[in-house]
Backbone bond lengths (Angstrom), bond angles and torsions (degrees), N, CA, C in turn:
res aa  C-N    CA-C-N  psi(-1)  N-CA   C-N-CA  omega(-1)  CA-C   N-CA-C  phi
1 X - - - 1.438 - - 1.528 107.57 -
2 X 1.542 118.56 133.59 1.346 122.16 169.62 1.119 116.56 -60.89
3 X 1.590 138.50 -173.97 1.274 161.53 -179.03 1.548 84.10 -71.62
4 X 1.939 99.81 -74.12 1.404 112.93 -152.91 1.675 115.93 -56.82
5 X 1.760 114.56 -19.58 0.977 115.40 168.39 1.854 140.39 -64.95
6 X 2.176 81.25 -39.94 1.598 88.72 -177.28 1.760 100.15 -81.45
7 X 1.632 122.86 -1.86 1.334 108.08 175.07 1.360 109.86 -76.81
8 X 1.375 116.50 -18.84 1.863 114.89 -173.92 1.258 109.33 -89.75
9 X 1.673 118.09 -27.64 1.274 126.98 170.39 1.698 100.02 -64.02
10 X 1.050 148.57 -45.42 1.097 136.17 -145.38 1.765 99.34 -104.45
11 X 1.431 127.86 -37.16 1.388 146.34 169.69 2.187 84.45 -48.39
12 X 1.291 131.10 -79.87 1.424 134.27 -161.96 1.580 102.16 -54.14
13 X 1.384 122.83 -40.18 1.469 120.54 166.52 1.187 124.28 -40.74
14 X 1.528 99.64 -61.87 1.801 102.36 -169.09 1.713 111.77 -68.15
15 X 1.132 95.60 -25.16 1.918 109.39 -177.64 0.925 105.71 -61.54
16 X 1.665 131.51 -22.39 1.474 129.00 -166.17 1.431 95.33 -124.60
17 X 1.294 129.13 -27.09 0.902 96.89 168.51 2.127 116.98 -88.47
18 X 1.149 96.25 1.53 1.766 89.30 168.43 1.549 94.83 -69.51
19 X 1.568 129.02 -49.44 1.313 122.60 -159.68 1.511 106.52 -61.73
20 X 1.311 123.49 -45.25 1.527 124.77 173.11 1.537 104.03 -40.96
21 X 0.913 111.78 -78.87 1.394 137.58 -166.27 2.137 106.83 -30.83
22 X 1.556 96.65 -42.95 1.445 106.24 177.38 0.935 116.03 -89.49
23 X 1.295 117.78 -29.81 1.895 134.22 157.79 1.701 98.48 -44.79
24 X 1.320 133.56 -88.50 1.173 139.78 163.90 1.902 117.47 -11.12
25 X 1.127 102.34 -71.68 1.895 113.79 159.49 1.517 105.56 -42.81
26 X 0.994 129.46 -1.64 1.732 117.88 -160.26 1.478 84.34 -115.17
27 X 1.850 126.41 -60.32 1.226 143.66 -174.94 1.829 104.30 -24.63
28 X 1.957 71.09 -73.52 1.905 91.47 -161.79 1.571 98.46 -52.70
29 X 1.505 135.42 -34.48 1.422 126.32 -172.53 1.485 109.69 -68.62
30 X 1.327 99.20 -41.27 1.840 100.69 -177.62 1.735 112.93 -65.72
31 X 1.609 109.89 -23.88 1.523 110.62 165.38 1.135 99.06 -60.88
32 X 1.650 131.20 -78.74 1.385 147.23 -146.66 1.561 82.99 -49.94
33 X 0.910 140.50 -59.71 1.871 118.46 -132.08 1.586 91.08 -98.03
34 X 1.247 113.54 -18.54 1.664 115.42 177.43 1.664 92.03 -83.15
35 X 1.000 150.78 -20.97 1.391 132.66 -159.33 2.162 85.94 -100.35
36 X 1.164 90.93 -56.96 1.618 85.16 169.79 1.636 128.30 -22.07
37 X 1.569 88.39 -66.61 1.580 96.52 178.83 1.667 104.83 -73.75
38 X 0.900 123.45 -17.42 1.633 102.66 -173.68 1.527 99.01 -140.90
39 X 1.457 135.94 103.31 1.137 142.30 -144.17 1.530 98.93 -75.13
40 X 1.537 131.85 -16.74 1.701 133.37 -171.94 0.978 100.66 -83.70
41 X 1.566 133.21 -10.81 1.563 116.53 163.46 1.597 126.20 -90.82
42 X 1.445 111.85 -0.03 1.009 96.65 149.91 1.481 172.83 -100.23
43 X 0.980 114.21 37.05 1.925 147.27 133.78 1.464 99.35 -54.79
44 X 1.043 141.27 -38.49 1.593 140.50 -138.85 1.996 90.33 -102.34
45 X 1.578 102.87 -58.73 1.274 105.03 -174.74 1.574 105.48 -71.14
46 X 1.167 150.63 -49.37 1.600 154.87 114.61 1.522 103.05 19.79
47 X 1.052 142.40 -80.82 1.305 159.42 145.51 1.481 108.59 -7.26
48 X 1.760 113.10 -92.77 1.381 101.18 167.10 1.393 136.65 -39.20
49 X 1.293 102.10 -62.20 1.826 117.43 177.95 2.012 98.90 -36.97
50 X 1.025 116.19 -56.23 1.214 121.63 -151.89 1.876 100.67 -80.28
51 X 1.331 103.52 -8.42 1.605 115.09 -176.09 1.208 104.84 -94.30
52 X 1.707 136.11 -51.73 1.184 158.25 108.49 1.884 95.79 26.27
53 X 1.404 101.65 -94.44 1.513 117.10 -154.71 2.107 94.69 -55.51
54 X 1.706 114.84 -36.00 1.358 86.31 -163.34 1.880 109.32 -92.42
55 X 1.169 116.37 17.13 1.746 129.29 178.55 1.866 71.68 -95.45
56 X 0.702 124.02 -29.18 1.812 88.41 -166.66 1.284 105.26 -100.86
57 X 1.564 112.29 -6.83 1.913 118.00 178.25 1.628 88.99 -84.15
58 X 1.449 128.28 -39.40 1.429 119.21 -144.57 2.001 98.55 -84.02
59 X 1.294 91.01 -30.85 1.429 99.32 -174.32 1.670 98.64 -81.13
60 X 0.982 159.14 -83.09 1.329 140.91 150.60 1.549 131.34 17.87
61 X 1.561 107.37 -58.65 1.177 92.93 176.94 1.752 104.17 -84.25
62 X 1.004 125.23 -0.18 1.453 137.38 175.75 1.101 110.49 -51.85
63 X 1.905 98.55 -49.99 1.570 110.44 -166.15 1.742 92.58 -71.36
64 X 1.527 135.16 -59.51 1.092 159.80 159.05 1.629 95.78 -9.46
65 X 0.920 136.63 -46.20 1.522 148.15 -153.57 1.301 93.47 -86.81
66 X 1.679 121.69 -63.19 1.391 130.53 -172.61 1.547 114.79 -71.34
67 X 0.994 124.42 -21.19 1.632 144.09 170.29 1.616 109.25 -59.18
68 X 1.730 87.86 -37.93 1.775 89.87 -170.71 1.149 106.62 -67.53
69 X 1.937 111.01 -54.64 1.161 138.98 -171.20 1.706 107.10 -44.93
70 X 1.481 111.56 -61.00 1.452 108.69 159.52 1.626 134.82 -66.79
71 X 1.376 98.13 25.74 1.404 116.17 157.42 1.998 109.51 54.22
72 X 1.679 102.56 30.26 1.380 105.23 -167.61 2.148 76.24 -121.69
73 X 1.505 87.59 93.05 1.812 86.93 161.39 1.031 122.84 -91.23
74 X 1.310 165.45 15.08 1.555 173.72 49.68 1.277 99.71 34.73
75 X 1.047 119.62 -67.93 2.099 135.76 156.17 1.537 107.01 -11.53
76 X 1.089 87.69 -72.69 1.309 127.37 -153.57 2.000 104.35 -50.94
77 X 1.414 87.12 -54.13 1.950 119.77 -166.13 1.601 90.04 -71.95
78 X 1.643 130.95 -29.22 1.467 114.21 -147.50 1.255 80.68 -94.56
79 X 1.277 121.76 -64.01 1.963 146.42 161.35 1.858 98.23 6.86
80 X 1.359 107.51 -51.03 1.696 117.07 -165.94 1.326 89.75 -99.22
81 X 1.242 126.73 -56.23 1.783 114.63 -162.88 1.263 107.29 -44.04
82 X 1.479 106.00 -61.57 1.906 121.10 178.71 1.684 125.74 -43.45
83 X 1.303 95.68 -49.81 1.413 102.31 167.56 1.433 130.36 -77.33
84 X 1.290 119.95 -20.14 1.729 140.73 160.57 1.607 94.40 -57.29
85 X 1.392 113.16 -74.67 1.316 127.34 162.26 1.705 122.03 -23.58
86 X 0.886 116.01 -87.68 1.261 98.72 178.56 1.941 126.53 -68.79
87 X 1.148 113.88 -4.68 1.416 128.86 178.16 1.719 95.01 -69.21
88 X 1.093 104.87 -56.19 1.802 113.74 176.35 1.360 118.74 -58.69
89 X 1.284 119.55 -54.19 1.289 114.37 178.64 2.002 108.23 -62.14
90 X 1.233 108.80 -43.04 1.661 105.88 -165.69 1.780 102.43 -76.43
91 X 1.459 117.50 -12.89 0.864 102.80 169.75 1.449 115.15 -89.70
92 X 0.816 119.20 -21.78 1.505 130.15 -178.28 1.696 126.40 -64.82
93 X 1.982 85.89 -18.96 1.709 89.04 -178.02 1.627 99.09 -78.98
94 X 1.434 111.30 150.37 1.159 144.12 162.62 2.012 117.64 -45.69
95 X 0.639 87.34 138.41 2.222 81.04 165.38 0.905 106.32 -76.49
């Protein structure tokens, strides 16, 4: 594989995975405002949200894992801070 290839391979990744990612943001909101209005869904939105948040902790430290492996630890340290980081704050918000 070329340079120029794994740069287009990696440019179509992140694009889909931004789209997942807002796809996902769309989910957990349509729980949240449905658990709002009808208080028995929330276990359900709790449930997702919390299913949601650990595919994006597990894949993170994934990336974190491969960072090591490519011997880039700075990578590696921001990869976990960020994702520790935001795992805390989103859990932390309120309903």
């Amino acid at each position: 594989m070329t340079l120029e290839e794994a740069q287009i391979i990696a440019r179509e990744t992140l694009a889909a995975s931004d789209k997942i990612e807002t796809h996902e943001e769309s989910v957990i909101e349509f729980y949240k405002d449905l658990a709002q209005k009808h208080k028995r869904f929330e276990n359900l939105y709790t449930k997702v949200k919390g299913d949601i948040l650990r595919s994006r902790e597990v894949t993170a430290y994934r990336d974190a894992l491969s960072a090591i492996d490519s011997g880039n630890i700075d990578a590696a340290h921001k990869i976990a801070q960020t994702a520790l980081n935001t795992t805390a704050n989103e859990t932390a918000i309120v309903k």
